[in-house]
C-alpha positions in Angstrom: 79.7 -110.4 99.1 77.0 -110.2 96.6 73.6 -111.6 97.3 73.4 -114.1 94.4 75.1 -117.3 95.5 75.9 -120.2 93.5 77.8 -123.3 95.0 79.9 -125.0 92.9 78.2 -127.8 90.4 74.7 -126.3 91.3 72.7 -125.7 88.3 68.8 -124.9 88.4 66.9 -128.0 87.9 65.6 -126.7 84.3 68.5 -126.3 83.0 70.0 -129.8 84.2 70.7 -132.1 81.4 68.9 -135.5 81.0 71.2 -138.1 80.9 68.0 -140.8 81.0 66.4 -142.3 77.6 63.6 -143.1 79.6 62.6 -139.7 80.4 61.9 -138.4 76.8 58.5 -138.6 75.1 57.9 -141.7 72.8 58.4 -139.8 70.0 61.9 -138.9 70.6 62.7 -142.1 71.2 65.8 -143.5 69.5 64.0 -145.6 67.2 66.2 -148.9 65.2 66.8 -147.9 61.3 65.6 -151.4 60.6 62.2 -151.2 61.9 61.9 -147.8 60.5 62.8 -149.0 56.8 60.4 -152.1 57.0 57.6 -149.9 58.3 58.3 -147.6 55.3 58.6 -150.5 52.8 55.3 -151.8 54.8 53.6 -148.6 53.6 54.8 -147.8 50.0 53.0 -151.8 49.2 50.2 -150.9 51.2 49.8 -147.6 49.3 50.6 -149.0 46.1 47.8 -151.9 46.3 45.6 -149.2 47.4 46.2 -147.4 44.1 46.1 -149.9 42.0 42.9 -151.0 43.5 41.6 -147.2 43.2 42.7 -147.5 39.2 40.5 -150.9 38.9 37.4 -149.2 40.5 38.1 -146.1 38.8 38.3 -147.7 35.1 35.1 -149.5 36.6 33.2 -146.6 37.1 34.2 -145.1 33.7 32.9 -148.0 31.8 29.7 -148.3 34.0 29.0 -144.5 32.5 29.9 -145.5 29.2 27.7 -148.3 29.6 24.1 -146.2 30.7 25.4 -143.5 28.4 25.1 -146.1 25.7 21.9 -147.2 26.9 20.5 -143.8 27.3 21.3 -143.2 24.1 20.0 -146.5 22.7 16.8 -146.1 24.8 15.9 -142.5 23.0 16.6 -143.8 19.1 14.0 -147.0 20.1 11.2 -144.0 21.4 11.9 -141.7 18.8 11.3 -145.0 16.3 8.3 -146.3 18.3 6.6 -142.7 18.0 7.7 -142.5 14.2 5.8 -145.7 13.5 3.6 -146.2 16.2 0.7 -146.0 14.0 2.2 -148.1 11.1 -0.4 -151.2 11.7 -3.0 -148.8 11.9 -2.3 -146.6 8.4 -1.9 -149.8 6.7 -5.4 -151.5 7.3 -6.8 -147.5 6.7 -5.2 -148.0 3.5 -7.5 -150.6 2.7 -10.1 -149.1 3.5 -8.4 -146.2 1.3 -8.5 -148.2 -1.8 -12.1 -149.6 -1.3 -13.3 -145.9 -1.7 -11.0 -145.0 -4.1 -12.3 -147.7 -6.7 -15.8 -146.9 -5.5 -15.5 -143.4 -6.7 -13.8 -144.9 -10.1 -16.4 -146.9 -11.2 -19.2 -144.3 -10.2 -20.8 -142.3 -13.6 -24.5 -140.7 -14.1 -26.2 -143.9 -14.4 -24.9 -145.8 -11.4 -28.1 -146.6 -9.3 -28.3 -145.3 -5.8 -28.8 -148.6 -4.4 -25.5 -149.9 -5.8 -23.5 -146.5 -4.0 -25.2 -147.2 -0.9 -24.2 -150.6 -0.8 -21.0 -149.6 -1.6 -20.4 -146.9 0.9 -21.7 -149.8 3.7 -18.9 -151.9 2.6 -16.6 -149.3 3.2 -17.9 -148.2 6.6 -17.8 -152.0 7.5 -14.7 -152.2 6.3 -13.6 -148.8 8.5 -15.6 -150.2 11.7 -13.3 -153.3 11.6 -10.3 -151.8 11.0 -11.5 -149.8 14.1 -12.1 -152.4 16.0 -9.2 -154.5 15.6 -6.6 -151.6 17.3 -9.1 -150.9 20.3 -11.9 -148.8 19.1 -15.2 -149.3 20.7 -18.6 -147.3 19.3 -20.6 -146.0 21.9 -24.1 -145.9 20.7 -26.1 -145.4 23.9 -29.5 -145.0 22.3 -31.9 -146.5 25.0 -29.1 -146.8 28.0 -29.2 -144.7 30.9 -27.1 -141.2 30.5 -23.9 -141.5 31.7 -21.8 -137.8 32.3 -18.1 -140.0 31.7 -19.2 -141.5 28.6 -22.4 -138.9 27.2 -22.5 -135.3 26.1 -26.1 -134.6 26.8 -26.9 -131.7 24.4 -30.3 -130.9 25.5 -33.6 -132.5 27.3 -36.6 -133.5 26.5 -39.6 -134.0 28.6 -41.0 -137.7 27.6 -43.8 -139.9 29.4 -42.7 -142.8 27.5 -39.4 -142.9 29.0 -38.1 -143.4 32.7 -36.0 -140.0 33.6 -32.0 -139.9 32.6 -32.8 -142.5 29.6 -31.1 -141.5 26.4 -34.2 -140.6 23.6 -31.8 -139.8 20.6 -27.5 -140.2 19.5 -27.0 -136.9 17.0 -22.9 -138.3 16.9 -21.9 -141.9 18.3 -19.1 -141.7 20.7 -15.5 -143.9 20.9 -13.5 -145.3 23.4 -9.8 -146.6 22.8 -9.2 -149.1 25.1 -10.0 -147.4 28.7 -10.0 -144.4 26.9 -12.5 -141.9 26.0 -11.9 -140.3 22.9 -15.1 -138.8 22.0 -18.3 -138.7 24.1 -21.0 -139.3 22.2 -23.7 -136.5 21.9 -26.9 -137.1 23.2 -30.5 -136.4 24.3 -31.6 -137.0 27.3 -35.7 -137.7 28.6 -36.8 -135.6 31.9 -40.2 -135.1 33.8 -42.6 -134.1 31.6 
């Protein structure tokens, strides 16, 4: 007799077959045809109202860019034009200004008195100062004022007994503000000790 022994219609329990639906995994469940079809049908519509609504955000998103490309481009042609003629208002009342010299210098000959020129050139520097004035120019003429380093160049010092210390004696060039703005300061002299 041999050692391995069988009985009849004994198989190893791993090799048993399973005649029991219940035992399988859910997966391998036997699944109805029906339910699988309208679950599949379920997810083609759900898919395709998904890409249609990708496509209608998509086709959003594309004219959005157009959009602030446009404006972009729209926002760079109205700087490039405010720069260009930025200083249209001003060049046209210089212009006047222009003209009144221009005939000044036409009507001038050897026997035009001096008086007459200088009352002509004050015209035209009134003329120039209101021009000036009108787009935001302010003079500084501090002659008298206490020196002030943000608006004042002081150029040199002077000891004076007739004024207090840090007062401005004398303007050699008036100074301008635009706006806020310092442009120029004006250059002055300032009183010490004496």
């Amino acid at each position: 007799m041999t050692g391995n022994k069988h009985q009849a219609g004994s198989e190893p329990a791993e090799f048993s077959a399973v005649a029991d639906d219940r035992a399988l995994p859910a997966a391998e469940q036997p699944v109805d045809a029906a339910t699988v079809d309208d679950e599949l049908q379920d997810m083609g519509q759900a898919l395709s109202a998904a890409e249609a609504e990708l496509s209608l955000h998509r086709d959003a998103m594309l004219r959005m860019q157009a959009e602030m490309e446009n404006l972009r481009k729209r926002l760079i042609r109205d700087l490039e034009k405010s720069r260009k003629f930025a200083l249209e208002g001003v060049m046209k009342d210089l212009l006047q200004v222009r003209d009144s010299l221009e005939r000044g210098i036409e009507t001038v000959d050897s026997n035009t008195p001096v008086e007459t020129l200088k009352a002509g050139k004050e015209l035209t520097l009134k003329m120039l100062n209101k021009v000036m004035s009108d787009h935001g120019l302010e003079l500084i003429d501090p002659k008298g004022e206490v020196f002030n380093p943000e608006l004042h160049q002081a150029v040199s010092l002077l000891p004076s007994e007739e004024h207090d210390e840090n007062t401005i004696i004398d303007v050699l060039q008036k100074g301008f503000r635009l706006h806020d703005r310092l442009i120029r300061p004006a250059m002055v002299v300032v009183s010490s000790k004496a």
